[in-house]
N, CA, C and O of each residue as an XYZ file, in Angstrom:
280
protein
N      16.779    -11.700    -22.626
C      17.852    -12.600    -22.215
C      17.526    -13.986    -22.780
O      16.409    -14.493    -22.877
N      18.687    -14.497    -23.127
C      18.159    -16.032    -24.213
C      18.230    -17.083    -23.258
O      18.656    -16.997    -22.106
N      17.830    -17.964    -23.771
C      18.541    -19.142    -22.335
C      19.791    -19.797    -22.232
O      19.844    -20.639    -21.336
N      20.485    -19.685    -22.695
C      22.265    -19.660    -22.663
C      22.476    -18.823    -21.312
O      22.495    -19.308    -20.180
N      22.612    -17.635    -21.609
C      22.526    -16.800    -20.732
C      21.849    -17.204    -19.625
O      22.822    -17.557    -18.958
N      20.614    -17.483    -18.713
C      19.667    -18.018    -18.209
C      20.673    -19.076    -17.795
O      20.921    -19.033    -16.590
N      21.259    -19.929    -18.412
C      21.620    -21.142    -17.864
C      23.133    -20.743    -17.055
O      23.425    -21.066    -15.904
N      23.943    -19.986    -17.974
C      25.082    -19.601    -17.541
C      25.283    -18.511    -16.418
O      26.319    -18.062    -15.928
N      24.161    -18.276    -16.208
C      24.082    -17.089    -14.675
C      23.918    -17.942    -13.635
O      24.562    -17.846    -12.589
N      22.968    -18.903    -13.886
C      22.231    -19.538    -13.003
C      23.496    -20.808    -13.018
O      23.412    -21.490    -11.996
N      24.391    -21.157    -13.759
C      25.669    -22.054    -13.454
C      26.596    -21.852    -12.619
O      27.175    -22.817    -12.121
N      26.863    -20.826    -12.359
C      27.833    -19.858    -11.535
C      27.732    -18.557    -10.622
O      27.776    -17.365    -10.926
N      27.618    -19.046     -9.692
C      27.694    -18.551     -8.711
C      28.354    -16.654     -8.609
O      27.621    -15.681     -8.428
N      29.480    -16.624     -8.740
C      30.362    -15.530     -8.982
C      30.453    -14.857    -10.299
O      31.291    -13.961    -10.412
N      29.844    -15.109    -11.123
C      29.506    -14.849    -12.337
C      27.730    -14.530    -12.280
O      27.265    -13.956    -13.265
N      27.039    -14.800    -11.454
C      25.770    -14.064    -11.323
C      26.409    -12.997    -10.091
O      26.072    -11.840    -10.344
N      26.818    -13.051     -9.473
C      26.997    -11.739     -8.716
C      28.186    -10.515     -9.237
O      28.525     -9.503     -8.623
N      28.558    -10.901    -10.280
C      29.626    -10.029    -10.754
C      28.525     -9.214    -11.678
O      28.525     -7.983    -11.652
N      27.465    -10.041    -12.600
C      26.873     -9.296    -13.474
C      25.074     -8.930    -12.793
O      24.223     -8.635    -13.633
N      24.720     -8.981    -11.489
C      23.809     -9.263    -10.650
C      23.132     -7.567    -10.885
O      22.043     -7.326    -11.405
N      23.973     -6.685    -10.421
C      24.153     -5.413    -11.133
C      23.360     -4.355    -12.210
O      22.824     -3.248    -12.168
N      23.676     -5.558    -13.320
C      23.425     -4.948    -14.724
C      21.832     -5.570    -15.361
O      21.351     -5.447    -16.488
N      21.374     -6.154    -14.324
C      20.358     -6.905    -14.651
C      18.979     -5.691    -14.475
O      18.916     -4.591    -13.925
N      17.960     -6.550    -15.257
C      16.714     -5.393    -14.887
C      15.675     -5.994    -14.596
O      15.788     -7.208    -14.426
N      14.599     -5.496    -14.470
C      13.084     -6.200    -13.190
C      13.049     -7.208    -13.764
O      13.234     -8.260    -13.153
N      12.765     -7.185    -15.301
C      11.929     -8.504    -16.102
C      13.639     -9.701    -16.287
O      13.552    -10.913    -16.485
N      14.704     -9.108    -16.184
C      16.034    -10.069    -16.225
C      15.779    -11.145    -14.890
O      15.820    -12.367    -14.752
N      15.507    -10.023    -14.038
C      15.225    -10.772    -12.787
C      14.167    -12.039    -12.044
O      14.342    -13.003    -11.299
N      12.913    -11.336    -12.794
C      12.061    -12.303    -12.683
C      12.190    -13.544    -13.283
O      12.065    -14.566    -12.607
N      12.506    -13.593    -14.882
C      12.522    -14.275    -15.845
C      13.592    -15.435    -15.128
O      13.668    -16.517    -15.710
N      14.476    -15.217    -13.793
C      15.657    -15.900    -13.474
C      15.264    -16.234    -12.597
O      15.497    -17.436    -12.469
N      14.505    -15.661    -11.466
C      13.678    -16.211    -10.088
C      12.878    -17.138    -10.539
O      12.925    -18.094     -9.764
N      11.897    -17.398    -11.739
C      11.195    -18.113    -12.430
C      11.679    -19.311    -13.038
O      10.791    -20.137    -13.252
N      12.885    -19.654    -13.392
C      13.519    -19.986    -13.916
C      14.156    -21.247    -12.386
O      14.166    -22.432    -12.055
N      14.474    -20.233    -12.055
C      14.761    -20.940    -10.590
C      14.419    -21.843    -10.169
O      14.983    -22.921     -9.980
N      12.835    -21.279     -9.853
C      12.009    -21.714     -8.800
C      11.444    -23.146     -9.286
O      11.248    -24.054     -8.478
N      11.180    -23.287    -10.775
C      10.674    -24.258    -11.550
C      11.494    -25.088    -11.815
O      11.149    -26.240    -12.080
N      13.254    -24.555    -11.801
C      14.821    -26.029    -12.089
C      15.146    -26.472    -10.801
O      14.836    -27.523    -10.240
N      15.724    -25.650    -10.463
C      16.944    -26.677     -9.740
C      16.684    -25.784     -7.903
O      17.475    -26.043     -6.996
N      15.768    -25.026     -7.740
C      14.989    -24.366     -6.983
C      15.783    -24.291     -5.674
O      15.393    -24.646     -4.562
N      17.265    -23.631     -6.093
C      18.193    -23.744     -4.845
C      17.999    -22.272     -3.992
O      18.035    -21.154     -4.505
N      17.849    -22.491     -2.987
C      17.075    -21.478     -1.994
C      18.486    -20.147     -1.870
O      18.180    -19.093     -1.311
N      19.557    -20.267     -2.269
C      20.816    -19.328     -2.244
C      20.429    -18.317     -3.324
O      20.398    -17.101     -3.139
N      20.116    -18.983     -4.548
C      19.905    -18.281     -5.616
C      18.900    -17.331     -6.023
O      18.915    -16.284     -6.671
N      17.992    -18.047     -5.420
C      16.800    -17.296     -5.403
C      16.944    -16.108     -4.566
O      16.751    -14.972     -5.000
N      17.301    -16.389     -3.296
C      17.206    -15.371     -2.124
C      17.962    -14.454     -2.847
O      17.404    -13.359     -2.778
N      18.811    -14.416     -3.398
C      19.730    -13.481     -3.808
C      19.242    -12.825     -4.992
O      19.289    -11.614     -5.210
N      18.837    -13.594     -5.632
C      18.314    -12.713     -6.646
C      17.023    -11.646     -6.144
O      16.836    -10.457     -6.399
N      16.081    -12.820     -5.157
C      15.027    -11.931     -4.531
C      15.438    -10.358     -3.793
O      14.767     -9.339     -3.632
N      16.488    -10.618     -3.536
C      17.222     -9.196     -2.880
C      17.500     -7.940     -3.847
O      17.268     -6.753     -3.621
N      18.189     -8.671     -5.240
C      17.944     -7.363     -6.298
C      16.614     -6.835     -6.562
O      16.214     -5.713     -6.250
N      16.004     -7.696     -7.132
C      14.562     -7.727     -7.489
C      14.081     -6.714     -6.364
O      13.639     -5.650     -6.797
N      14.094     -6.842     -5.304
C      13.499     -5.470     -4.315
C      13.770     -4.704     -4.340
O      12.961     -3.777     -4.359
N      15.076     -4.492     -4.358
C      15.983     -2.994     -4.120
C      15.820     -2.370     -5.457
O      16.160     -1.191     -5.546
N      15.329     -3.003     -6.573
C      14.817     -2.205     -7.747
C      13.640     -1.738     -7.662
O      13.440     -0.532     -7.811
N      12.808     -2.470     -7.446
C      11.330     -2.211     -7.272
C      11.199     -0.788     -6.307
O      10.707      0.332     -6.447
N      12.025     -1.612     -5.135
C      12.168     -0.695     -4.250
C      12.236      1.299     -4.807
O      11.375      2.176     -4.879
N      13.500      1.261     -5.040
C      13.932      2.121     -6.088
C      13.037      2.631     -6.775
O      13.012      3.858     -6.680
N      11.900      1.964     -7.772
C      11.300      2.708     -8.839
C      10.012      2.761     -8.264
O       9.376      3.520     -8.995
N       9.190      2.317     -7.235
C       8.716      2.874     -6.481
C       8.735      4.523     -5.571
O       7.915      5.423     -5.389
N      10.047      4.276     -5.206
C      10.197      5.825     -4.242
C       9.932      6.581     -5.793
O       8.902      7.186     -6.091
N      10.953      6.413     -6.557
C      11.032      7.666     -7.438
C       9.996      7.857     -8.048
O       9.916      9.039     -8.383
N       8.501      6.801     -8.600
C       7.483      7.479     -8.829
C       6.658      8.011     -7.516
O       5.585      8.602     -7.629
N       7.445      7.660     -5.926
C       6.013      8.552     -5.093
C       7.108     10.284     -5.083
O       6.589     11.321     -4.671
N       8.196     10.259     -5.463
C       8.953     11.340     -5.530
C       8.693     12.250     -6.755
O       9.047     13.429     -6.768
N       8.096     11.683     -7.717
C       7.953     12.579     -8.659
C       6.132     12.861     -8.721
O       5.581     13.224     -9.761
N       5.466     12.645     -7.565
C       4.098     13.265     -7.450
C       3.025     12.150     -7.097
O       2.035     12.221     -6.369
N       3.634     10.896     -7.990
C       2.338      9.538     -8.207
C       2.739      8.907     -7.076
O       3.677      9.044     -6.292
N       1.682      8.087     -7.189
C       1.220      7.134     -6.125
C       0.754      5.588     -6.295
O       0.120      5.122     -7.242
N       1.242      4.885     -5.101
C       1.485      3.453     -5.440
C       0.114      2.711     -6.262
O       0.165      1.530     -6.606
């Protein structure tokens, strides 16, 4: 993700939750990071912190589902 992008997610509100979705672990971090170091608005973050889990979340179960372990 370039920083255009980066800037324009993080500009709009309804436009990060429309594409909030399509994002992936390292999209996510790279934007919580991004965050936390600009304009470090506690809405944005939280929200993003909420995808960011429910993925992890996610690829967690499915490697203790396919045999491995944390």
């Amino acid at each position: 993700m370039n920083d255009d992008k980066v800037r324009q997610l993080l500009g709009n509100w309804a436009l990060l939750n429309t594409e909030l979705s399509a994002l992936t672990i390292d999209d996510l971090k790279m934007l919580i990071n991004y965050e936390c170091s600009t304009k470090s608005r506690h809405t944005f973050i939280e929200r993003l912190h909420q995808r960011y889990g429910k993925l992890v979340n996610a690829e967690e179960r499915q490697q203790l589902f396919n045999g491995g372990l944390l």
